[in-house]
N, C-alpha and C positions, 0 to 999 in steps of 0.2 A: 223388111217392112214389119211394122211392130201391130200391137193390133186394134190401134187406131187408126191407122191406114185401112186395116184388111175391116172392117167395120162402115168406115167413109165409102168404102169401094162396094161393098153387100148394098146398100143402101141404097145407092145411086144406080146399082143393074137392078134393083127391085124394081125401083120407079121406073125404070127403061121397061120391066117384065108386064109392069101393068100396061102401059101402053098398047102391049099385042093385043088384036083385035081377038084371035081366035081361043075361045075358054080353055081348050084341053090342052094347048102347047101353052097356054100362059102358064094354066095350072101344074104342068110339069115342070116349068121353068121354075116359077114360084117353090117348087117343093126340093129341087135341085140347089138354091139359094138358101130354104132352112136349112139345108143338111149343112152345107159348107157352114153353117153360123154356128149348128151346134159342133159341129168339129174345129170351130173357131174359139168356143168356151171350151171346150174339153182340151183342147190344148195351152190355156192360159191356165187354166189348173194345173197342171202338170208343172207346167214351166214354173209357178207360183210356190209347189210344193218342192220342186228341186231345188229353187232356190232357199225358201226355209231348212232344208236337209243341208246345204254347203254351209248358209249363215250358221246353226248351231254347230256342224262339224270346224266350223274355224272359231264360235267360242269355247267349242272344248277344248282346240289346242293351246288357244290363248289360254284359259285354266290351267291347262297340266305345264304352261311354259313359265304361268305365275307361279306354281306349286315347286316346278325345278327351278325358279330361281330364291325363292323362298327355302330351299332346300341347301342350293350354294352358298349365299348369305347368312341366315342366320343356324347358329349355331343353340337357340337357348329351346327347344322344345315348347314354350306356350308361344313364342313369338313364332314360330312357322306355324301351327294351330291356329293363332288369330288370325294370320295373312289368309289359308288356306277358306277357313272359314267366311269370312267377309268377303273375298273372291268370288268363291261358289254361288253367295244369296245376289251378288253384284251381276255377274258374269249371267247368271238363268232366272234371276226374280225369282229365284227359292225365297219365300218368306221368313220360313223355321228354318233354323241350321244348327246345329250343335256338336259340338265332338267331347265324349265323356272316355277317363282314362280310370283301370282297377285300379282301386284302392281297397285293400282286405275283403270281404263279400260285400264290396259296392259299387255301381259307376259313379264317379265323381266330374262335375260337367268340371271344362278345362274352357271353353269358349260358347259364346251364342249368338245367334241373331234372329231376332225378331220376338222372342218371348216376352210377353208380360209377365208369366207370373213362370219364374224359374225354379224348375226341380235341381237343388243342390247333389242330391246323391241318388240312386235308381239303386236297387236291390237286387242284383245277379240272378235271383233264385226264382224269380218271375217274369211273368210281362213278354212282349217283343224282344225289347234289349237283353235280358235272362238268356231269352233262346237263340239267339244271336252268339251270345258269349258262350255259349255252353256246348252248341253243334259248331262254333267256326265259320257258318254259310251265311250267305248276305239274304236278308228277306225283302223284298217288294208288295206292301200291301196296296193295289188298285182302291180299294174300298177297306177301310180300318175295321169297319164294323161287322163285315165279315171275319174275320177273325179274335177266337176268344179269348186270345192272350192280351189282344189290344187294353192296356189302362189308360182312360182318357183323361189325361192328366190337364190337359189343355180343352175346353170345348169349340168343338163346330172341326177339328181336323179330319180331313175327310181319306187323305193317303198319307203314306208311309215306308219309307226305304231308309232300311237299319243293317249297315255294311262294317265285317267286324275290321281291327286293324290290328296287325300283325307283328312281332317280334321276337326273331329267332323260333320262326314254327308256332311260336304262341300268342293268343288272344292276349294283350291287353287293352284293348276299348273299343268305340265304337264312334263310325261318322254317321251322325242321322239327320233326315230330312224329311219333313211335315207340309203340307199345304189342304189350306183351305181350299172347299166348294167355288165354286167348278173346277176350279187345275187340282186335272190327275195328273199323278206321278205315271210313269211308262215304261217300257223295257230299254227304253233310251236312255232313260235317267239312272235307270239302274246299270248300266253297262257304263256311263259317266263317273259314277259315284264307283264303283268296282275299280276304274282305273286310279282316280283319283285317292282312294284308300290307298294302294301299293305307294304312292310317294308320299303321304303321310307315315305309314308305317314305315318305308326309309327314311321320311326324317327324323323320329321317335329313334332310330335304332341308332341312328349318326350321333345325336343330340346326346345319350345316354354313352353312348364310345366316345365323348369329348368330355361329357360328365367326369368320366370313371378317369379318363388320363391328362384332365386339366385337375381333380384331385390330386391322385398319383401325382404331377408335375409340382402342385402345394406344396404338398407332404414332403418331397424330396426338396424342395429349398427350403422348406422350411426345418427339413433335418439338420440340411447342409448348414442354413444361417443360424441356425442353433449352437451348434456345435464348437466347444470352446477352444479350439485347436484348429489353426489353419491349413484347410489343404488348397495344393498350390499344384501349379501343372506349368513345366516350361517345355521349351522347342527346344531345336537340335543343337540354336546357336546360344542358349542358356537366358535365351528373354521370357519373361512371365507372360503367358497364356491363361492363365484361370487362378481365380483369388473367391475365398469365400469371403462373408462378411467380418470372419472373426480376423484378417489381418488388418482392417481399419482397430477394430478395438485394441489391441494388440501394439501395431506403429501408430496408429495417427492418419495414416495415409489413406484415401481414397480407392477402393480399387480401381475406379481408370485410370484415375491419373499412373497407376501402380505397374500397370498390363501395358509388356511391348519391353520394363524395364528389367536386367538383369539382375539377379541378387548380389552379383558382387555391390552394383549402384548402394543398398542399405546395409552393407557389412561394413562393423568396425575395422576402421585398415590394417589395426594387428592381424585381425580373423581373414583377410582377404585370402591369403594364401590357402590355408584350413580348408576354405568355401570351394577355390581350386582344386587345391590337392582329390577334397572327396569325389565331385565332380567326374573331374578326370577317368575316378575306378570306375564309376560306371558307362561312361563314355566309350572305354576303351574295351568294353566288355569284361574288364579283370573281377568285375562284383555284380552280382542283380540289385544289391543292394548295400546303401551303409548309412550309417547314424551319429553324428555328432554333435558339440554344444557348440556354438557361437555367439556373438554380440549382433545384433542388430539395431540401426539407425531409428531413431523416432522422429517425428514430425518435429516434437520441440527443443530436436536436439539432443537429448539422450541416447541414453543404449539400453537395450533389454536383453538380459542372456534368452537363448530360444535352444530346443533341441531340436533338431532336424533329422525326418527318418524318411531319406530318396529311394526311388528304385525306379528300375528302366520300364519304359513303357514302347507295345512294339506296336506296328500295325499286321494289318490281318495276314499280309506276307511275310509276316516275323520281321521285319526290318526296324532297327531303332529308333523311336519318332522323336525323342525327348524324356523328359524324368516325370516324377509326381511325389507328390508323399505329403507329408504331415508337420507342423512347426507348434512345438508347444511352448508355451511362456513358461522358461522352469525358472523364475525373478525368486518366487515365493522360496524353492526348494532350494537355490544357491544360496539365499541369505541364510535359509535351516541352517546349510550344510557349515558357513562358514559361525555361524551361531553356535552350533555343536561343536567347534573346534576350539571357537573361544570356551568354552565348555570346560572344556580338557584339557587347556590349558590354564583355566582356574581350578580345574580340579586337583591340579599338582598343585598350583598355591595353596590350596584348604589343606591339601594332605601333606604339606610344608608348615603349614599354621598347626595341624595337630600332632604332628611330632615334636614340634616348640613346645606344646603345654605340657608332653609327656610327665614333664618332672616337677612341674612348677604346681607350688601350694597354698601361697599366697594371690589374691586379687589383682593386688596392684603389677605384679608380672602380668598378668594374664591381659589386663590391658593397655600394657606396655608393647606385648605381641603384636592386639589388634593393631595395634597404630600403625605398626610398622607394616603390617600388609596391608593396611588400607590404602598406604599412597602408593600399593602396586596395584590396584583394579581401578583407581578413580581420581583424575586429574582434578586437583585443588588448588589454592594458595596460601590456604589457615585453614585450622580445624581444631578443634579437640575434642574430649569426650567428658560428658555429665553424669553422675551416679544419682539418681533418686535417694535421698533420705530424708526421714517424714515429713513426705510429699514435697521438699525442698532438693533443686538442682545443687548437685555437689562436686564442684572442677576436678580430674581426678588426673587429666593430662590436656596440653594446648601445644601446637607447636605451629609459628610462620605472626603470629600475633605480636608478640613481642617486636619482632624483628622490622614491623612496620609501626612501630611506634605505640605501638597497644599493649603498655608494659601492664595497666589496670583489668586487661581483657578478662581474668578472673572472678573479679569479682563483678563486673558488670553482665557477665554472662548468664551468673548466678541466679542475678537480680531479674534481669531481661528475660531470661527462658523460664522464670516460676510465673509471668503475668502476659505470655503470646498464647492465645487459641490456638496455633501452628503447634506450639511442644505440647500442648493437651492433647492435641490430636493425636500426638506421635505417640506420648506418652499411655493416652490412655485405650485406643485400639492396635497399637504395635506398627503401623503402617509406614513406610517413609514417606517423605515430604518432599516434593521440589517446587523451589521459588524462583523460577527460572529470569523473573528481573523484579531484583528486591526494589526498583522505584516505583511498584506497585504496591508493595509493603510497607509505608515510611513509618507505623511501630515498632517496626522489627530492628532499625537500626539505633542501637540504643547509647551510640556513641559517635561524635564527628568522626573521630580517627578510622571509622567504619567505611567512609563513604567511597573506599576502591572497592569494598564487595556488589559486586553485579548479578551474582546469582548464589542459592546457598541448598545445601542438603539438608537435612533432617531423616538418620534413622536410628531405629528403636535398639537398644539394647535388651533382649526381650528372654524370660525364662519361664516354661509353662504358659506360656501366650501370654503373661505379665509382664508390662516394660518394668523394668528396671536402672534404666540409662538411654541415655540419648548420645548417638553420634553428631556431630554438626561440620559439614564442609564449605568451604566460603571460596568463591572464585571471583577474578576480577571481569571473567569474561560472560555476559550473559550468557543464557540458555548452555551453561557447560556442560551442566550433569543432563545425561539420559535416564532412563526408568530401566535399563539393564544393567547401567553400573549402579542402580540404586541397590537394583537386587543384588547383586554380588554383595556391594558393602552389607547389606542385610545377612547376606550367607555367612561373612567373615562374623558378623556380629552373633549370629544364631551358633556361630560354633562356640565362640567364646563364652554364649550364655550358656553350653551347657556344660562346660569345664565352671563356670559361674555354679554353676546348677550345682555339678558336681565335689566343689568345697561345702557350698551351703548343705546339702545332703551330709556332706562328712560332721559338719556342726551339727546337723540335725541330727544324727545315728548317734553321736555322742554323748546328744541330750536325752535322748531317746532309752539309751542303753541306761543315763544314770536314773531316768525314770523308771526303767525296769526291776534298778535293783531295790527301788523304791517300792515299788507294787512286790518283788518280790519277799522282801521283808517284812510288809502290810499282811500278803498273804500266808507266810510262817507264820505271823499274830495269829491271823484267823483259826488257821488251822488250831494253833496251840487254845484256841478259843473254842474250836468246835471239840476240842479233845475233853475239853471239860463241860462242855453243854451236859455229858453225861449225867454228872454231878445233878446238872440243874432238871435233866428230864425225870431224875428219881422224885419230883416231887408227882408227875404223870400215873407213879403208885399208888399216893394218897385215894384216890376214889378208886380202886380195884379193893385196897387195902381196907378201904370201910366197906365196901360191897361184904366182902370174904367173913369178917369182923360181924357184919349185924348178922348175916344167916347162920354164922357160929352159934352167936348168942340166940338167935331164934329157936335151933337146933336141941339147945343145950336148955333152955327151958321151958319149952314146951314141946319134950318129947313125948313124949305121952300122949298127948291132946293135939298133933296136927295129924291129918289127915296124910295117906302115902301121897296122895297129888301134889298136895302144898310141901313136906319132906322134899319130892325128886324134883319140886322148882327151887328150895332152896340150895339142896346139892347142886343142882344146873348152873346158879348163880357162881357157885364158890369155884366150881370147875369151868367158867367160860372167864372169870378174872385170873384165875389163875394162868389158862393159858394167854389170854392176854398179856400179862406181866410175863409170862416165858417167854412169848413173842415181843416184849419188850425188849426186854435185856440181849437177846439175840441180836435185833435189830441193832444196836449200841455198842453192843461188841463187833460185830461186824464190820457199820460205820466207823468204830473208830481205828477198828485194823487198816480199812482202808484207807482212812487220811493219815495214818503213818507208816506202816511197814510195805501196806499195800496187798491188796488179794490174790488168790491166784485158784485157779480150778485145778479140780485133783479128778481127772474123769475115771471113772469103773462101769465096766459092763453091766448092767438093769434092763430089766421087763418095764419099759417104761408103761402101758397100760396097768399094770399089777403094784408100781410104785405110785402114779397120779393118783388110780383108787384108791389105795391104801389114804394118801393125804386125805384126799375127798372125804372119806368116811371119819377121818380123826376130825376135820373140820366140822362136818356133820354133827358128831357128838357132842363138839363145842357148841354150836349154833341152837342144839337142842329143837324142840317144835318149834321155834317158831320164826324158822328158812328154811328153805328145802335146798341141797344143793343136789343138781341134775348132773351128774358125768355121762359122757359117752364119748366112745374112740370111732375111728373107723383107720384100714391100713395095717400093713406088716408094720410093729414097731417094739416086737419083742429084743432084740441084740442094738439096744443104743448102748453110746459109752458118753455120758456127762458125769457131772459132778453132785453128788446124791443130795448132798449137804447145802450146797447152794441151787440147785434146782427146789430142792425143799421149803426154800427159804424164797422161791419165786411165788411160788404159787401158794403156801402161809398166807405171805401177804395181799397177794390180788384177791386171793377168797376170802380174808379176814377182811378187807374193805370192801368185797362187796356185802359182806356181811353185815358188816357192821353200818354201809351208809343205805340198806334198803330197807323199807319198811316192814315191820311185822306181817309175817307169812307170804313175804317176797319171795320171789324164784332167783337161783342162782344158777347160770349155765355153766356147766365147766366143759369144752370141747378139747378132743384131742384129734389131730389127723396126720397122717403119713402125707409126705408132700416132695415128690423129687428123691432127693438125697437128706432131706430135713422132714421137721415138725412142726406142725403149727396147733399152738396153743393161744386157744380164746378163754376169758371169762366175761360173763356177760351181766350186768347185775339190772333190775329194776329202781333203783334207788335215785339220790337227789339231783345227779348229774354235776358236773362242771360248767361253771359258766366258760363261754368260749375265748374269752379274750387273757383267759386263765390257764389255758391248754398246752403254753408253751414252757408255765413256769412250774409244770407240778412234779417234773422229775428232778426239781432240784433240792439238795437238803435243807431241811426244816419249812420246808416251804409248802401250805395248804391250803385248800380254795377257802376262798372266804365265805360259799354261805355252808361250812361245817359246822356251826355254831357249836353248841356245848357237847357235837358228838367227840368224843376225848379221840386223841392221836397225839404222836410228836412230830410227823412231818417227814421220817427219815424211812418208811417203808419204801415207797417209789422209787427214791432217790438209792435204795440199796437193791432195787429190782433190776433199775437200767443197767448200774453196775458189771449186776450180777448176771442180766442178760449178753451184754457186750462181750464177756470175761469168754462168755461161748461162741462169740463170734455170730451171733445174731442183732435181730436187731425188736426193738418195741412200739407200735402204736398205740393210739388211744381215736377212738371215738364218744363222741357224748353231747344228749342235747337233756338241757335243762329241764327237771321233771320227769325224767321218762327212765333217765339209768346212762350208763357206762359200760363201754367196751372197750378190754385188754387185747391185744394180740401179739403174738410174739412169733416169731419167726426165728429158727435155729437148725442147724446143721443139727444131724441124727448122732455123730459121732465126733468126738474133736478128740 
């Protein structure tokens, strides 16, 4: 009876109860029927709340049975989040739902429901979710606002359950749920939401292990279909089992259609045997493995050479299952290989071609040769060969022309190849030419009797990367010549260019030589010319020779009445011309020993400090007040052995011109220093400088800068310095900037 019955029935004994006449049994009666009524509500309670207690225990399991199949299904991590998600706010009128997953120090939401206004990212480091992520433990807030971590990011949310989710022992995220005034959250929901976390976090862990090995599985075809070399995997009875992508590219073939078929099926039937034979060794156990070439079948018909490298493959019982291995396309390397044979066997033609020229002196041998090895590297039916002469095609051999009626082919050839852009081209970048169907060329044929050639060559007779001659081959069959017989005929012709090369050279050295003896008898002129400049440099006298002359006379009449100061400038004068013209004549004889007999050093042991001074100071006295020359040594350089004479005659001159080109009471450096096993001698002057583009020409003789204007010189000091520096086995620079002066150096072994 339910309790509308037991209600009907209270109701109706009440009204029976009133009816009793006597007050205190009615009254008992009466108080005996509220009991049962309230034990009739306190029982509908019960029953009302057990039954709410089974309803939610059967939507929990509905939940966790959407969560595990959400879990079997899908495989992608946000799509089990969403299911789970959308469930939960479905399944309990959760309003707020969300699940946020780490990213760097952040929650990052992955799903929601019911937010208006969406937090993208939550910040680890605070908040609920913070200490959630940070302790691992699931929190339950009854009242939010009780707790100071709460950020109310949302308003009016009154509770709060923030359960972390788990992977491999570690936090990565968190399932949260919010509800508004009046619905509290309870230890129900939190014991709901605990359970339900554990099949989220397996599904985050499942999702991430297909992640990683649906990669992995990528990666690995994508090695495999990568890889330019097919591997291949057959069974016991020699049918193909596994093809990568690269034997479609490869044959042609499909790999299904491919798999199930045996390789003899795509073996050239010479190679069938081959493909047996290797087989077999491994079959029989005699090898684990072996490697050979074969021909293989193409879709379109063809054959491709392949190497193939087998070996046995076992199962886990060691038992034999079938083969495996690798098949490369060697097309590219069998044509090298037979490429390089033709090779070398033009290489014996070339080196049969230059043994032919050994002896041969004359041109026209020489491309009597070519000819005859031209029709061994390259199939023709006419041909001959053109000589450039200025800039005109010159027949110099034809041979197959005549013979088909082309008795003029000479001279129309001549005609024809001085006005085709084809023979400029050949001619004038060395390149050859192929016209693989001359009825695309119709100016090329520059005669009816022509019209059997179908295709024609063009190459360069070429010396120094200069053409020189044109090859020309004519075939009746198009597309005859290839671009490797082009190049051979190129090879034949580049050898014969440089026996070509090698007459012209011999013309050239002949010409060369009689121009030598021409320059060499220009310069015996010279010389016999500079032999007598002497003659001419005595007039370089004349103003020394008036110098000496007026201070004589100064001297001589008015001795008496000059003063000693004015006397010892006139003596000055007479003694600095004079050594001038002694360093004249020196210089002269010198130069001109060395433009005929020739110099030679005569070295003696000297104090070279004690020798330099000495110069220094004779210089000095020449110079008079007004230069000061400054010496100083430093260094062991007492036991040199040079040549007193021509050392003497170095340094004369370098201080005599710094002398002479620096201005009144200029400095003159003279440096000496120990260096190694040598000496290094500087002078340094203040004076006019050398202009610099002048610098290269001043140790040559007679030769002076140009802005020395009336300072007197003959030109041949330098030029007897270098000499005379060389003669020791050293060597001489020059520095010098305009205005400012000039530096000598010289560099020489201590002893010679």
């Amino acid at each position: 009876m339910d309790s509308r019955h037991w209600n009907t029935a209270l109701e109706r004994l009440s009204d029976s109860i009133r009816q009793v006449s006597e007050e205190p049994l009615r009254a008992a009666m009466m108080a005996q029927v509220d009991a049962l009524r309230r034990e009739l509500v306190s029982s509908e309670a019960l029953e009302a709340s057990l039954y709410r207690e089974i309803e939610r225990q059967a939507q929990e399991l509905v939940l966790l049975e959407v969560a595990r199949g959400a879990l079997a299904r899908q495989r992608d991590v946000r799509e089990v989040i969403k299911t789970i998600v959308e469930s939960t706010a479905e399944s309990f009128g959760y309003v707020l739902v969300s699940i946020y997953l780490i990213e760097g120090d952040s929650l990052a939401l992955q799903h929601q429901i019911g937010y208006d206004q969406v937090v993208e990212q939550i910040p680890i480091s605070g908040g609920v979710s913070g200490r959630v992520v940070r302790s691992g433990q699931p929190i339950l807030l009854e009242d939010v606002h009780a707790d100071a971590d709460f950020l109310e990011a949302v308003p009016g949310i009154a509770s709060e359950i923030c359960v972390p989710l788990h992977d491999e022992g570690k936090v990565v995220g968190i399932l949260n749920v919010e509800t508004f005034a009046p619905q509290r959250l309870m230890d129900q929901d939190l014991r709901l939401l605990i359970a339900l976390s554990e099949h989220v976090s397996l599904a985050i862990q499942r999702a991430r292990l297909f992640s990683t090995i649906q990669q992995s599985h990528e990666a690995y075809q994508m090695l495999v279909g990568s890889i330019g070399e097919v591997i291949y995997q057959t069974r016991m009875d020699g049918t193909l089992s596994f093809l990568n992508p690269a034997w479609k590219r490869i044959t042609g073939f499909d790999v299904e259609e491919s798999l199930g078929k045996s390789v003899i099926v795509f073996s050239h039937p010479d190679d069938a045997d081959r493909v047996f034979r290797n087989r077999r060794l491994i079959m029989s156990r005699q090898r684990d493995s072996v490697m050979y070439h074969t021909r293989l079948r193409t879709k379109n018909g063809s054959f491709v050479w392949v190497e193939i490298n087998a070996y046995a493959i076992f199962d886990e019982r060691g038992a034999l299952v079938g083969t495996a291995g690798t098949l490369t396309d060697i097309s590219d390397r069998r044509r090298a290989e037979e490429h390089a044979q033709n090779q070398l066997m033009f290489a014996d033609t070339l080196r049969d071609l230059a043994a032919s020229f050994t002896d041969i002196v004359e041109m026209p041998a020489v491309l009597e040769q070519v000819a005859v090895h031209v029709t061994q590297v390259a199939p023709f039916d006419a041909g001959c060969i053109l000589m450039i002469e200025d800039e005109q095609f010159r027949a110099v051999w034809g041979s197959g022309y005549a013979e088909r009626g082309f008795g003029g082919w000479r001279t129309a050839f001549e005609v024809s190849l001085s006005r085709l852009s084809q023979h400029e081209e050949v001619a004038r970048w060395g390149k050859p030419v192929i016209l693989p169907d001359l009825a695309q060329y119709p100016d090329v044929m520059g005669s009816a009797t022509l019209d059997w050639v179908q295709s024609r060559l063009y190459v360069p007779i070429r010396t120094r990367r200069v053409a020189m001659g044109i090859i020309v081959l004519d075939s009746a069959l198009a597309n005859a010549f290839a671009m490797d017989e082009a190049e051979r005929v190129l090879a034949i012709a580049d050898l014969a260019s440089a026996v070509i090369g090698s007459l012209i050279d011999r013309q050239r050295r002949l010409q060369i030589e009689k121009d030598l003896r021409q320059a060499l008898e220009r310069e015996q002129a010279l010389a016999e010319v500079r032999s007598q400049i002497g003659v001419t440099i005595s007039h370089e006298f004349r103003t020394p020779l008036a110098v000496i002359q007026s201070s004589a006379e100064m001297l001589e009449r008015y001795e008496g009445k000059l003063e000693s100061g004015r006397r010892a400038d006139l003596f000055g004068n007479i003694r600095r011309q004079i050594g001038y013209m002694a360093q004249m004549i020196e210089n002269l004889m010198l130069i001109s020993q060395a433009d005929t007999s020739g110099l030679a050093a005569k070295p003696r042991t000297l104090d070279l400090v004690e020798f330099c001074e000495t110069v220094a100071q004779d210089m000095q006295r020449l110079a008079g007040e007004h230069h000061t020359i400054a010496f100083s040594h430093r260094g062991s350089l007492e036991s040199a052995r040079l040549d007193p004479y021509l050392l003497r005659r170095i340094l004369v001159n370098l201080l005599g011109n710094a002398i002479k080109y620096s201005p009144r009471a200029g400095k003159v450096l003279f440096e000496l220093a120990a260096e190694d096993d040598g000496v290094v001698i500087t002078v340094s002057d203040q004076g006019i400088g050398i202009p610099p583009e002048e610098m290269d020409a001043i140790f040559e003789t007679f030769r002076r800068a140009s802005n020395a204007g009336m300072i007197p010189g003959s030109g041949i000091g330098l030029a007897l310095v270098k000499r005379a520096v060389e003669l020791h086995g050293g060597t001489i620079f020059v520095t010098s900037r305009l205005g400012e002066g000039t530096t000598f150096t010289i560099r020489m072994p201590l002893r010679i």
